[in-house]
Structure formats: C-alpha cells, structure tokens
C-alpha positions as CSV (number, residue, x, y, z in Angstrom):
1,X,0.0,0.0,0.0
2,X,1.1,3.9,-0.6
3,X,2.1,5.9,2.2
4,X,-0.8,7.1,4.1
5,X,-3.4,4.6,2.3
6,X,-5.8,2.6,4.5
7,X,-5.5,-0.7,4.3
8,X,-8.5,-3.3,3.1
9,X,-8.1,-5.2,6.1
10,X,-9.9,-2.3,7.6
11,X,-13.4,-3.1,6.1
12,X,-15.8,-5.3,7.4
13,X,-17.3,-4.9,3.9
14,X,-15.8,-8.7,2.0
15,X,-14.0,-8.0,-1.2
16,X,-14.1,-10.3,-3.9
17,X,-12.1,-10.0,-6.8
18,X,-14.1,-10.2,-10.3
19,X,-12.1,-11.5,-13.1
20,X,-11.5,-13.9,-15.5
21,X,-7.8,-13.6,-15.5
22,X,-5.9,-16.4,-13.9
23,X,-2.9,-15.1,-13.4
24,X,-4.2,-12.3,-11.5
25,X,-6.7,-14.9,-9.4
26,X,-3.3,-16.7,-8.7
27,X,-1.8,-13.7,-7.2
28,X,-4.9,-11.9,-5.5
29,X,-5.5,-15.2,-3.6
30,X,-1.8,-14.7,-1.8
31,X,-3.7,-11.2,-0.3
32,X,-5.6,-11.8,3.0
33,X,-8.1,-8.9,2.3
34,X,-9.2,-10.8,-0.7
35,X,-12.2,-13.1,0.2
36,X,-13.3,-14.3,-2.7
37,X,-13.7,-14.4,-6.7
38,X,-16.4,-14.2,-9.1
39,X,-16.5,-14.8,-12.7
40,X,-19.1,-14.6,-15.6
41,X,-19.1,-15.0,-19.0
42,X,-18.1,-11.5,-20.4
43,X,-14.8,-11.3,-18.1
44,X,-14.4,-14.9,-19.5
45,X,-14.6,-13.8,-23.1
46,X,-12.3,-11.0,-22.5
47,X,-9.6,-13.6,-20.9
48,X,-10.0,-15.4,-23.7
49,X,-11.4,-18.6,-21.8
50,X,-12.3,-21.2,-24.4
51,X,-12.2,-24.2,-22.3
52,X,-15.1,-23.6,-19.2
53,X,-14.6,-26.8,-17.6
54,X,-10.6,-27.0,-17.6
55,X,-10.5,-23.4,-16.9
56,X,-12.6,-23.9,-13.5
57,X,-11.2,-26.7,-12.5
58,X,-7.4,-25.6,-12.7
59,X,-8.5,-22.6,-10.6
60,X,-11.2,-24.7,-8.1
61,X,-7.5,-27.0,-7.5
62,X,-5.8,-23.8,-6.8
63,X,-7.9,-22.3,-4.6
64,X,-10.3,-24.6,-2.5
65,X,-10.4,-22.3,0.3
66,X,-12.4,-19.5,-0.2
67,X,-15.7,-18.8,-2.4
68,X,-15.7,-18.8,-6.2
69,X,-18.4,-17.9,-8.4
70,X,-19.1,-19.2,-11.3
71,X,-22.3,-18.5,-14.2
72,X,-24.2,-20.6,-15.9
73,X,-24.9,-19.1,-20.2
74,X,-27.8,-21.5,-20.9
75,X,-31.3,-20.0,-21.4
76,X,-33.6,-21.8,-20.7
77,X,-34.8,-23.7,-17.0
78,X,-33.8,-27.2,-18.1
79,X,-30.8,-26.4,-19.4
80,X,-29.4,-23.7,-16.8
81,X,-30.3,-26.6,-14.2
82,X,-28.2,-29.1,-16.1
83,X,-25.2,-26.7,-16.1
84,X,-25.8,-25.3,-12.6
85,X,-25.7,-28.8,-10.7
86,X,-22.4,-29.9,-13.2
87,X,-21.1,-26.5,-11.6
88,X,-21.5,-27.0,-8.2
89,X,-20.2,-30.6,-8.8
90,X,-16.9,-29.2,-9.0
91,X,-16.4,-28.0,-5.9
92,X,-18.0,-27.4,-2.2
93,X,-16.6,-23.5,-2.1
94,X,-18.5,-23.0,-6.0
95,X,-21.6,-20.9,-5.8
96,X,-23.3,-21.1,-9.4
97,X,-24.5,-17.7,-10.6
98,X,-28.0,-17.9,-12.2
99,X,-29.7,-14.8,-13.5
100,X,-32.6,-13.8,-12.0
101,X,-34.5,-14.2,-15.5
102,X,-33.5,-15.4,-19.2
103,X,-33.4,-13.6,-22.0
104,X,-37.0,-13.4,-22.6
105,X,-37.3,-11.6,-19.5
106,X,-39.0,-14.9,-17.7
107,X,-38.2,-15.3,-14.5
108,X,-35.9,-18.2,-12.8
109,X,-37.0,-18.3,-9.2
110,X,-38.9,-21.6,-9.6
111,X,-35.4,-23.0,-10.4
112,X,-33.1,-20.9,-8.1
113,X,-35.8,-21.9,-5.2
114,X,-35.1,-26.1,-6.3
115,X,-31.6,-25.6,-6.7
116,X,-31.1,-23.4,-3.2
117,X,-33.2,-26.0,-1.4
118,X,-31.9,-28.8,-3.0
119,X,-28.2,-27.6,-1.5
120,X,-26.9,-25.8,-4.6
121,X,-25.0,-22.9,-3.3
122,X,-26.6,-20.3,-5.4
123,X,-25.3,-16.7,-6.3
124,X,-28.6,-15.0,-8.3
125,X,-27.3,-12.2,-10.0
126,X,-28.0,-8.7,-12.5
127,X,-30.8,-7.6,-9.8
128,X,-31.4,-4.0,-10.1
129,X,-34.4,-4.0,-8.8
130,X,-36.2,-3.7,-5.1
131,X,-39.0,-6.2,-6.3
132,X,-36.7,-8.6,-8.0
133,X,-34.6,-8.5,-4.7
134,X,-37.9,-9.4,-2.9
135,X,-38.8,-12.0,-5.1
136,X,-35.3,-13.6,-5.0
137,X,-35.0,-13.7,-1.0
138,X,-38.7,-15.2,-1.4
139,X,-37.3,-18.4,-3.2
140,X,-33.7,-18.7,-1.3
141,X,-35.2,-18.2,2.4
142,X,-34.4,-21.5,4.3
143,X,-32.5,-23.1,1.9
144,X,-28.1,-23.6,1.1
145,X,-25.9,-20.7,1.5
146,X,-26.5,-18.1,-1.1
147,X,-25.5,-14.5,-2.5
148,X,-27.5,-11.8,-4.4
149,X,-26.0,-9.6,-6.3
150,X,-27.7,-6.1,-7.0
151,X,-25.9,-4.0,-9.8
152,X,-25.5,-0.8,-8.3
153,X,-22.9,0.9,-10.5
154,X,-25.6,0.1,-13.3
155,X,-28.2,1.7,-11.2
156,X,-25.9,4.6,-10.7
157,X,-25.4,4.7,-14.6
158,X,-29.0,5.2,-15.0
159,X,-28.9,8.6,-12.8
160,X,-30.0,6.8,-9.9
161,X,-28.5,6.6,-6.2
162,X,-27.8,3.3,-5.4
163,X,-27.7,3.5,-1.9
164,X,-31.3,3.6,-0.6
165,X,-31.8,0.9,-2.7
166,X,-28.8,-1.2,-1.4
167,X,-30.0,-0.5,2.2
168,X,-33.7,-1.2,1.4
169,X,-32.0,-4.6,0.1
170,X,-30.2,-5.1,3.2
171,X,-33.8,-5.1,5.5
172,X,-35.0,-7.6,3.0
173,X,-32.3,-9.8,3.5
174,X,-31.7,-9.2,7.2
175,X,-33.8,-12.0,8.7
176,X,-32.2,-15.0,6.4
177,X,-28.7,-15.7,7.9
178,X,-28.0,-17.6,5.0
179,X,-28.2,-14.8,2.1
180,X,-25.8,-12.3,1.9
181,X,-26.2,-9.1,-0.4
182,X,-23.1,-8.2,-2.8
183,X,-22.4,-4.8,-3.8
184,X,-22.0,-5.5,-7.8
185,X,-20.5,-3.5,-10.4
186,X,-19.1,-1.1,-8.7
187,X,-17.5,2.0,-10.3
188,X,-14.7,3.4,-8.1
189,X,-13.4,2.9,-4.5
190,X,-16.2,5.4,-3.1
191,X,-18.6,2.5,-3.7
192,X,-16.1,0.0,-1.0
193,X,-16.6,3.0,1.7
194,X,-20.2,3.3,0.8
195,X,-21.0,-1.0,1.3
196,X,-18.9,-0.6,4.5
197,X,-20.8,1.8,5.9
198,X,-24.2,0.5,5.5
199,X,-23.2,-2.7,6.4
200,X,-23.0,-4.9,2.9
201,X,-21.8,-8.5,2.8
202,X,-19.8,-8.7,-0.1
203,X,-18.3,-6.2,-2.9
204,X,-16.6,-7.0,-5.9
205,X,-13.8,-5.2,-7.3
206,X,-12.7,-5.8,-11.0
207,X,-8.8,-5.3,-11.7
208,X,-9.1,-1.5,-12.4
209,X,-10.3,-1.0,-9.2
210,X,-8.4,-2.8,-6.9
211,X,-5.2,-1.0,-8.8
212,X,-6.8,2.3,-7.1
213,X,-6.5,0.7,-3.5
214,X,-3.4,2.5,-3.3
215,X,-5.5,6.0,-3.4
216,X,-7.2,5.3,-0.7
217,X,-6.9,7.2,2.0
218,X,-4.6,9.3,0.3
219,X,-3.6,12.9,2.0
220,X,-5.9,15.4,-0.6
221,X,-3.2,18.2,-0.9
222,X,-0.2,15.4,-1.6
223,X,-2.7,14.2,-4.6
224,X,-3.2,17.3,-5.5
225,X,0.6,18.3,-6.1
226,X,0.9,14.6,-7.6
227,X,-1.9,15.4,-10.8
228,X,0.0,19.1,-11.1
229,X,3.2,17.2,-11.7
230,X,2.0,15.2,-14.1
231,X,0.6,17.7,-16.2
232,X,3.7,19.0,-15.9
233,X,5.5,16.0,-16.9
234,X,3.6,14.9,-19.9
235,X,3.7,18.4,-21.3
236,X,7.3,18.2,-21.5
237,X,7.2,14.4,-22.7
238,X,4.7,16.3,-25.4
239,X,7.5,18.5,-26.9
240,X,4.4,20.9,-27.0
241,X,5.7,24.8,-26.8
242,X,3.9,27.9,-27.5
C-alpha cells in the first residue's frame, strides 16, 4: 500500500475480486483482504477462456479455500439446471450464478428456489431491482448458503443513487442468515466505503479498481501536487511549446 493509504483489512465490507484472469486470481488469492472471486461470461470472453470446464477446474484446484463464483450461459430452466448442478459438482466453495430471469425476461426463481433448497450454493445475480430482490429472497429463504447480487454501479449509470436501494436490500435480506447481499458492479473505490458503511456483505472489485486501492486514503493536498506534476511532466514528454 502507498504511504498514508488505508489498508483493506480495515473493512468489514468482504472484497471479492471479479475476473477472469488467472494469473491475476493466482496472485490476489496470496492477499488476506481478498475473500473471494467471481467470474461470468463477459470477463471470460475477455480472458480469452475457451475451455469452461478445464479453466474452472485448474482454478477450483488452486484455490479450495475460499468462495468462487461461477455462471451458468444457458437460457432456458432445463438447461441452466443441467449446467448449474455440473457446476456446483466441482467443488464445495463454488456458488453457481443464475440470472434472476433469461433472456425473454422470464423469470428463474422456480429454479433458483429447487436448486437453493436442494443444497446448490446459489449466487442470483443482475438484480437491479427492489421487487426482484424481494422476489429472489422469497425463493432462497431457508435453503443452502447463497448470495445476491444487485448491480448498483448500473443503477448509478441510470442517474440513480444506489444507496437507498442497497440498504432497502439489506432489510429484506436481514432475517435470512443464510443470504448475503453483494455490492455489484461497482465503479470506483467510493462505492467499498459506501457498502462498508451500510453494512453490505460482499463487494466485488474488477482489476481496475483494486489498482486504485493504493488511493485510498490518500492525503488530498499530496494528490493534488501529484496530478499538477504530471501535467507538468507529460507536457514536456509532449515536446508541446507555444
């Protein structure tokens, strides 16, 4: 960490990392702070992962200790319950991310309630709504361990505060021991401070952001003088005179 950052160990908030890239899972899962990992197709694609199962399984071997999420790309209810129990096959720490509907904006929670209560670890995810969040806590009350994510750096995206929405989530959730709410897609390291403080389970933090960890914390005048010099500095690197 930089001089004068805070460290993550300081949160109560859990930060998973969320990426694709195994080399960089290999070398976050050395950091304490780091309490888990979640995956999904697009961070896949942009890895270049071809190879679902061996690419699971080398990291499952790896890392045995500590949750890993990992999403399901079928469609339709048959089929996303095929993959989802091969999934969780692979390993006890695996929770299997299902969306909370398909693409023809149907809903799953017939099949994430069977799966939760039929002790598939369960991680329902691109909620971005208060009723969907309802509806999902609804079908995994009482059964395995599970994890919602709510997207709230897309919510923020849309012009809306995330954060009455996220604590509103929270009550939901409150009385099921078992379900923990994750901070999704967050957008920069305000969002960690914000989960902390209204007491979220889980955040995850792509790459880009947990490169900014260093800023945290950061004396404001020292940053200052740091962005003047390097104005400065590229300037001059620019040859550009007047």
């Amino acid at each position: 960490m930089g001089v004068g950052a805070v460290s993550p160990l300081r949160f109560k908030v859990k930060i998973f990392a969320d990426t694709a890239d195994k080399a960089a899972i290999l070398d976050l899962y050395a950091k304490p702070w780091i309490s888990g990992f979640t995956t999904n197709p697009s961070l896949m694609r942009k890895a270049g992962v071809t190879d679902y199962r061996a690419f699971a399984c080398d990291i499952l071997a790896a890392i045995p200790d500590r949750p890993i999420s990992l999403e399901v790309f079928a469609d339709d209810s048959s089929s996303i319950e095929r993959q989802a129990r091969l999934i969780a096959s692979w390993g006890g720490n695996v929770y299997v991310k299902i969306p909370v509907t398909n693409t023809r904006r149907e809903p799953l929670l017939d099949l994430i309630c069977r799966l939760s209560h039929s002790g598939v670890k369960v991680n329902v995810t691109a909620l971005l709504s208060l009723t969907q969040v309802r509806d999902v806590v609804q079908s995994l009350a009482g059964g395995a361990p599970s994890c919602i994510s709510v997207f709230a750096g897309r919510i923020a995206d849309t012009g809306i505060d995330p954060m009455p929405l996220m604590s509103a989530a929270l009550d939901f959730i409150r009385p099921y021991p078992e379900i923990e709410l994750i901070w999704a897609s967050p957008r920069e390291i305000l969002n960690l401070v914000q989960a902390d403080r209204i007491g979220c389970h889980i955040i995850t933090l792509t790459g880009d952001i947990l490169n900014k960890l260093d800023i945290l914390g950061r004396d404001l005048a020292d940053y200052s003088l740091e962005t003047v010099k390097m104005f400065y500095h590229d300037a001059r690197k620019s040859g550009l005179t007047l």
